[in-house]
N, C-alpha and C positions, 0 to 999 in steps of 0.2 A: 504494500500500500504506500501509497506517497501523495503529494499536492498535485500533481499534473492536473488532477480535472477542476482544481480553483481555477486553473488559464484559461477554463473553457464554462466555465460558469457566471451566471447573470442575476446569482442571487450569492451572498456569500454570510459566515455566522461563523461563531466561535465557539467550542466546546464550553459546558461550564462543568462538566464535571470530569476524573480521570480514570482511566480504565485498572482495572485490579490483574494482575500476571500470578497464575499457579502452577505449580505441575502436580499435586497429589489432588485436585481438585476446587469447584467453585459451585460458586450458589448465588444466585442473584434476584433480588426481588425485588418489592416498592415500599421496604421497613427495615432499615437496619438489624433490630433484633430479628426477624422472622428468617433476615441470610444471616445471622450469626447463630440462629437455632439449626438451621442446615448444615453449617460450615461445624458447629460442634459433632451433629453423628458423622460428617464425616472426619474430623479429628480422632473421631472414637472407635474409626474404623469399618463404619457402616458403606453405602452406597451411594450411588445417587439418589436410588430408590429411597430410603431411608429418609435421606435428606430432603428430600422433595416432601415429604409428608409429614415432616416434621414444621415445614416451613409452612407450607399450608395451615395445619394449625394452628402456627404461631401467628399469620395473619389473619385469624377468624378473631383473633384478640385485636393486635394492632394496627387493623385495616377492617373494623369492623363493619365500613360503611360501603367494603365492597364485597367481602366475602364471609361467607358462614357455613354453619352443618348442616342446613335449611337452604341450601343451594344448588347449585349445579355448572356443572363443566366439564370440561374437555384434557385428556392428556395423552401426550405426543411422546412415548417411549420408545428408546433405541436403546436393545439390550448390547451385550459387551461380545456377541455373536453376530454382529449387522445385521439383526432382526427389527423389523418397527414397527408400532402398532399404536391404535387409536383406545382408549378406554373411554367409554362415551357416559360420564353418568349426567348427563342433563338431566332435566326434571320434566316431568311431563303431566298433561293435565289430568286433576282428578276425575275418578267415576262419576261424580254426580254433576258435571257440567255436561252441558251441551251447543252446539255450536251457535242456539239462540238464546245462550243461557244471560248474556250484557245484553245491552243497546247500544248502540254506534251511536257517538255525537249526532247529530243532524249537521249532515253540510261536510263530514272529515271526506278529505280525498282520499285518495285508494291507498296510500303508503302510512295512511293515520287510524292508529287502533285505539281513540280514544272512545272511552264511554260513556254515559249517564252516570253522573254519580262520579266516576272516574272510579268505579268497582273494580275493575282489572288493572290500577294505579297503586291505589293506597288500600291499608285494611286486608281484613282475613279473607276475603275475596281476591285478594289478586296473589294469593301463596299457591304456588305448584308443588308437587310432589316433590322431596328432595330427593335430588340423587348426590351429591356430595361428601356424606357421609360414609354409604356407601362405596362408593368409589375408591374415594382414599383406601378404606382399611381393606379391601380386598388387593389394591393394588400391593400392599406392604404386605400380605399374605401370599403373593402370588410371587412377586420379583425383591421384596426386601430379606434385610439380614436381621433386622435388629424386633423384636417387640415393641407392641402398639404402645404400651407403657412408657418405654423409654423413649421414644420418639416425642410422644405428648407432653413431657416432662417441661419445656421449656413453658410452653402455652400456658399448661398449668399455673406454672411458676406468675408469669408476666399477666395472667388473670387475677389471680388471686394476692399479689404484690401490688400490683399498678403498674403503669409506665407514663412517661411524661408526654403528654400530648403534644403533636408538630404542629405547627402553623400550615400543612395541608389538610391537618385534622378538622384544626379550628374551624377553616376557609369551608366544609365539606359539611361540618357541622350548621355553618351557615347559613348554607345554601338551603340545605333539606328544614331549618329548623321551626317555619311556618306550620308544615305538616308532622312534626314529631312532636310537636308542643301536647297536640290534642290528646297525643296517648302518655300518661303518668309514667310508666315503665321506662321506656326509651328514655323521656325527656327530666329521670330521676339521676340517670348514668350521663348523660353528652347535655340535657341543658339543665343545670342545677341552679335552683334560684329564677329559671326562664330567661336565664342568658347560655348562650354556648359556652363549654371548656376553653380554656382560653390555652397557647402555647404555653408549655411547662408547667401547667395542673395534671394532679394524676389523673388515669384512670383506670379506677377499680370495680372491677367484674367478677363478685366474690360467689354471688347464684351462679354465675358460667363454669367459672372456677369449680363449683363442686358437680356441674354436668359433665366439664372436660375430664375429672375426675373417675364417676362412671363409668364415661364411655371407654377409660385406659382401662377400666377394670373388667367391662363384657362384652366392651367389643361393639358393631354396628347394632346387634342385636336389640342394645339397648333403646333403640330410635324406632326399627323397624320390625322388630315384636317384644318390645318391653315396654317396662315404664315411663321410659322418655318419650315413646311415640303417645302412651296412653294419654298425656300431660299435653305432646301438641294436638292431640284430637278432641279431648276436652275443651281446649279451647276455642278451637274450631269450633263445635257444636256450640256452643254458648255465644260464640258473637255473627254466625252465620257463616262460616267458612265450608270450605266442600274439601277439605281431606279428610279421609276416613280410615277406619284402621285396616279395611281392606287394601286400599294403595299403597298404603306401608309395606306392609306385608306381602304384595304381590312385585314391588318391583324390582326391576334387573338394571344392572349394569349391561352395556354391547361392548363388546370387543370388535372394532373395524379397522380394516386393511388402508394404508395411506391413499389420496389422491398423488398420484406421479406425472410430472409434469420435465419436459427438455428443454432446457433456455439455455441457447448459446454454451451448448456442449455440459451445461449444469443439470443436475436431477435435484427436484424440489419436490420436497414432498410436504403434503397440508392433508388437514380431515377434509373427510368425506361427508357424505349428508348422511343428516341430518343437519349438516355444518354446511354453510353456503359458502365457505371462505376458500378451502382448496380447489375448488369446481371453480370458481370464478377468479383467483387468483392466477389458477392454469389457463383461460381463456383469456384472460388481461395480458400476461407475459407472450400466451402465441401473438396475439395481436402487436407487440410494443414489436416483435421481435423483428417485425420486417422494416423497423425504423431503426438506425443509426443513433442511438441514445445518448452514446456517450460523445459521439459529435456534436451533436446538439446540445451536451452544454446540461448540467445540473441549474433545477430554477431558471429555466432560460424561457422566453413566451413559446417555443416551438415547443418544448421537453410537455410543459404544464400543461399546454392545450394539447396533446397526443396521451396524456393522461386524463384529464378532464373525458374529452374522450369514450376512452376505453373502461371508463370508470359510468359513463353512464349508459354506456351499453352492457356492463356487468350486471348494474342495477336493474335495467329495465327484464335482462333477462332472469335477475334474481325475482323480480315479484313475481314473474310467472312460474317459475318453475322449479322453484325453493322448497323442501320441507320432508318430512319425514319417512323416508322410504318406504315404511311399511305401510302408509297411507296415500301417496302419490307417485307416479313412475318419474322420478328424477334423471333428464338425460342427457346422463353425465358424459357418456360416449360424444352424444353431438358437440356439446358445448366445450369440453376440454378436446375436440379434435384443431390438427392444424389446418384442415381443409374449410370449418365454422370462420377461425381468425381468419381466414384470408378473402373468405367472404366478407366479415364484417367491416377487412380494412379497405376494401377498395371502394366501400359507402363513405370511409371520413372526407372530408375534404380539409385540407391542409391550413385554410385560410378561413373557413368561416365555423362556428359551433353550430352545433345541431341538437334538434330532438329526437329523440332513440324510442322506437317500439322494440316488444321482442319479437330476437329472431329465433323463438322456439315455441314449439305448441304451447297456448294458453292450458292450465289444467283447471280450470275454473268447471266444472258441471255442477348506556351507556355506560352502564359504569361497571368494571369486573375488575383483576388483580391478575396479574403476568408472572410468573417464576422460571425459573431454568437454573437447572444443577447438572453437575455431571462430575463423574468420579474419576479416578486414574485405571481402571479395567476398562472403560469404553462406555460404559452406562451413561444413559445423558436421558434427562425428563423437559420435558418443554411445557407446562401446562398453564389454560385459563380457564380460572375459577370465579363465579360470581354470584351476586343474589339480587344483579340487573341493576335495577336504577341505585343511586346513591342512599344509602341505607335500607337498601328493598322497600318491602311495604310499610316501612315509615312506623313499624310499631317492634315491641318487646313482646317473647312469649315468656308470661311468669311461670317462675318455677324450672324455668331453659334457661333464662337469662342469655337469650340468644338475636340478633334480627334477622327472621324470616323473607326470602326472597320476594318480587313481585312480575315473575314470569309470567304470568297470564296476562302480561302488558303484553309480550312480542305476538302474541297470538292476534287473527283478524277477527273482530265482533261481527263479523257479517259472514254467514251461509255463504258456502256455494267455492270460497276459494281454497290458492294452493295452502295458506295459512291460517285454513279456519280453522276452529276448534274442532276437537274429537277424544271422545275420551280415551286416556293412553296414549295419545300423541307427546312426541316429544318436541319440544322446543329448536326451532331454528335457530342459528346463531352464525357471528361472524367470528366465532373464537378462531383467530390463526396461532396454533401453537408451529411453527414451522422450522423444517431441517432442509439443510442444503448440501450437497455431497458434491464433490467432484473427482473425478477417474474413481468413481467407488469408496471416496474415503472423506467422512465427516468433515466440513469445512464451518458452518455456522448452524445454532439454533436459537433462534430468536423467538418473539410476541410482546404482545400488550395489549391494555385494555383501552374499552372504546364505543363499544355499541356496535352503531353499523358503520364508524368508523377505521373499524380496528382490522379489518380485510383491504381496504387501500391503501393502510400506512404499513402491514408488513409487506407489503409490494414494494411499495415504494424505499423500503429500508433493504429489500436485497437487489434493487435495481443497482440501489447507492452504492453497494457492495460490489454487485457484480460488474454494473455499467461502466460506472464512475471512479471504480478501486478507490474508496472511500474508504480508513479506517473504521473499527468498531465501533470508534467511540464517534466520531461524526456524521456513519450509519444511524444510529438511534437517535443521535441530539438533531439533524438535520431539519428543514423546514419543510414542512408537509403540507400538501393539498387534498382537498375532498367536493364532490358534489356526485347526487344520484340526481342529477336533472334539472336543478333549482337552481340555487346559488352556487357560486362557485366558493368556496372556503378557501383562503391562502392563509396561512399562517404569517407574522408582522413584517420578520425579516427579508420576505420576498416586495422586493422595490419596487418605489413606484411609478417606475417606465415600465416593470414587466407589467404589474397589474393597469395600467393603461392599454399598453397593444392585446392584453386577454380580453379586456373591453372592446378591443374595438373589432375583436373578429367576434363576437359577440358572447361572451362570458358575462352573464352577472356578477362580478367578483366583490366578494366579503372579504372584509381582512379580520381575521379571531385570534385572537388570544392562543390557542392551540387545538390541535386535530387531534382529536382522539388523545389517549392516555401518556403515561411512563412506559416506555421501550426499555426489555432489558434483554440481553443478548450474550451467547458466548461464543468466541472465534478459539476452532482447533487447531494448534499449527503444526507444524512438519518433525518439528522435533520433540513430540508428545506433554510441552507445555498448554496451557490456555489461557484466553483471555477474556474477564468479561464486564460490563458493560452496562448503564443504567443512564437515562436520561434525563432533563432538567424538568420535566413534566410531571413527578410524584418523587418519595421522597427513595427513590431507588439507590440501593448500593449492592454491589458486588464486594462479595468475602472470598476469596481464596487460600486453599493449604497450600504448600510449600514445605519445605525442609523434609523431614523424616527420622526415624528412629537412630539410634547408634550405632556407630558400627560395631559389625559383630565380635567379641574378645575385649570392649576396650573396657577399660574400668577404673576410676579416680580415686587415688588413696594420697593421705599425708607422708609426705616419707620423712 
């Protein structure tokens, strides 16, 4: 990696954080302690695997307002055999909904699932089944070394203890804290007194603490046929929720086979659907591919509108033909083929923006938490976890001392489409937990959270890589764009001669604050170091091991 592609760039930005180097292994996340509770199992001698699920945890504490046991996500394993695999524990909707069970706003356009009432927002109505708990501890059953126990151990600790709230905390607290006020529970823990925590006030989660507690001692069981489920279904029934102890009880985790994708001699691999991110991340890169990228210049007006682009033809083809395989035929042959992209590319026109229908059969009859660890054997996890909008549904289950997801937002309130309701549906999403390999051998794995921003900005974070031979760390800090059709999103750092010429081929351009979440990343190199990676977007750090044991025979005495 080097500067060359500054010469040829029309936007240009400055890292503000720096990358971490290991060789016995790394963990990266969006909470300090949550990769130093990873970076401990592996100190301790555990996995990636390990480490990964221990960091999870740890952010159900310290990132409460993006992920929980009461959630769902996605994880992208490559074991120390070059095998890869998807663990799919989304959450999916309960038994007792049905697909006219909300009301659609009056007046929402096709891409808006709001409701009356905003039922599928906030409150016990808009909780899906969790799969995250789940998830987790099978996965540490299945590829870890260490006990659920000791893995939990940190979480525990940092529930039951406290920790000092960030100023991203705060800021998040903020945001949600109109809608968290209404529920006592939530707004006893994050707004005390009916002001939000402020930076450097604890906080303490002493009811989680004794849930995390439980669940180290029996396991998922507890959730999903014990007393912890009995506690969230109780509540349920009492303020009108639709989880039942049936859905607990009947659901699975899927195990699925990567989307594979060829760019420029590179193999990329993303989830599959139920995940609209590797389907369409593979039909974005066919398409870029037949453009000269890195001539054209990072942040340059040609680069952004060829993204712009490709991004609303992803979309258009996402509403129609996004969602849960076992309910809709997803075709992912068409859309990931290079014969689709070549069709689609000879529609752009180079000079003016467009609007995009799909080019696939209709089938109509924001906020998550990014990790990645990987060990010195080859193990490496890429996963995103979440409980959707910023603090889920905006409430507390007592007695869990936990915030419940509000998934039944992504879902359409209106019959008839690819993402309407159904009971046992699982949740679409843009989680990109993503691996990048070249001549067959580990090169990056990246993600971040984002909503439905989080599928254009790991595009755009391995174009950076690949296109532009961009370091790791100015891969994830870089400046990001988005639009599905509407406005065009630039992030500030991109100037304002480029955002004029995106104007004037006709781009609505917005300039925001930031696209989508904290990028965290890890680059493998050739001589079985790594390096990883966190961006200025959340409060990401990378932990790395290094050094190692003593050598054999030696021993220290006074003489």
């Amino acid at each position: 990696m080097n500067d060359a592609w500054r010469d040829r760039a029309a936007t240009s930005f400055q890292c503000e954080k720096q990358p971490a180097t290991s060789s016995r292994g790394m963990v990266v996340s969006n909470h300090p302690l949550a990769s130093s509770a990873g970076a401990e199992m592996l100190a301790a001698g555990g996995n990636a695997i390990d480490a990964a699920i221990a960091t999870l945890f740890t952010l159900t504490v310290v990132e409460p307002m993006m992920i929980g046991i009461i959630g769902g996500g996605m994880a992208h394993i490559r074991l120390a055999d070059g095998s890869h695999r998807f663990i799919d524990g989304q959450s999916t909707v309960p038994n007792a909904v049905r697909p006219d069970t909300y009301t659609s706003k009056p007046g929402s356009a096709h891409d808006v699932f709001d409701t009356v009432g905003n039922e599928n927002l906030n409150g016990p109505k808009a909780v899906a089944v969790p799969g995250s708990l789940k998830a987790w501890c099978e996965t540490l059953r299945r590829f870890g070394t260490m006990s659920l126990a000791d893995v939990m151990q940190p979480a525990i600790k940092h529930a039951a203890r406290g920790y000092a709230a960030t100023p991203y905390l705060h800021e998040c607290i903020t945001d949600g804290a109109e809608e968290m006020l209404k529920d006592k529970p939530i707004s006893a823990i994050y707004l005390p007194d009916g002001t939000p925590l402020k930076p450097g006030e604890r906080v303490v989660q002493a009811e989680y603490a004794e849930t995390l507690k439980y669940i180290a001692d029996h396991g998922d069981n507890a959730l999903y046929q014990g007393p912890l489920g009995d506690i969230l279904v109780d509540y349920m029934k009492k303020s009108s929720g639709f989880i039942a102890q049936e859905d607990l009880a009947t659901y699975k985790t899927v195990e699925r086979q990567p989307i594979r994708c060829d760019y420029r001699g590179w193999e990329i691999l993303g989830p599959p659907p139920p995940a609209a991110s590797g389907v369409h991340i593979t039909q974005m890169l066919n398409i870029l591919e037949g453009y000269d990228i890195a001539r054209l210049g990072f942040g340059t007006t040609e680069t952004i509108h060829y993204l712009a682009e490709v991004l609303k033809i992803a979309f258009a083809d996402r509403a129609a033909a996004s969602g849960d395989p076992a309910y809709i035929n997803v075709p992912v042959e068409r859309l990931t083929s290079k014969a689709y992209a070549e069709e689609r590319r000879r529609a752009i026109d180079p000079d003016r923006a467009q609007a995009w229908s799909a080019g696939v059969t209709q089938l109509e009859s924001a906020h998550t938490t990014h990790m990645t660890a990987a060990d010195a054997m080859g193990n490496v996890v890429a996963t995103t976890q979440t409980i959707n909008n910023l603090f889920g549904a905006k409430i507390l289950i007592p007695g869990l001392g936990t915030v419940p997801n509000n998934y039944m937002n992504l879902f359409d309130p209106r019959p008839g489409h690819a993402l309407s309701l159904a009971a046992g549906k699982r949740v679409t999403t843009s989680m990109s937990p993503m691996m990048a390999l070249r001549d067959g051998k580990l090169a990056y794995a990246l993600g971040l959270p984002g909503g439905k921003r989080i599928f254009p900005s790991a595009m755009q974070a391995l174009i950076n890589l690949i296109d532009h031979g961009m370091s790791l760390q100015e891969a994830v800090e870089a400046p990001r764009v988005w639009t599905e059709g509407n406005a065009l999103e630039v992030e500030q750092a991109v100037p304002e001669a480029v955002r004029a010429a995106l104007s004037a081929k006709g781009h609505k351009v917005q300039v925001v604050p930031t696209v989508a979440g904290g990028m965290n990343a890890i680059q493998f190199h050739a001589d079985g170091t790594m390096s990883g990676a966190a961006c200025w977007r959340a409060d990401g750090t990378p932990v790395g091991i290094a050094g190692g044991l003593a050598r054999a025979g030696v021993r220290f005495a006074l003489r």
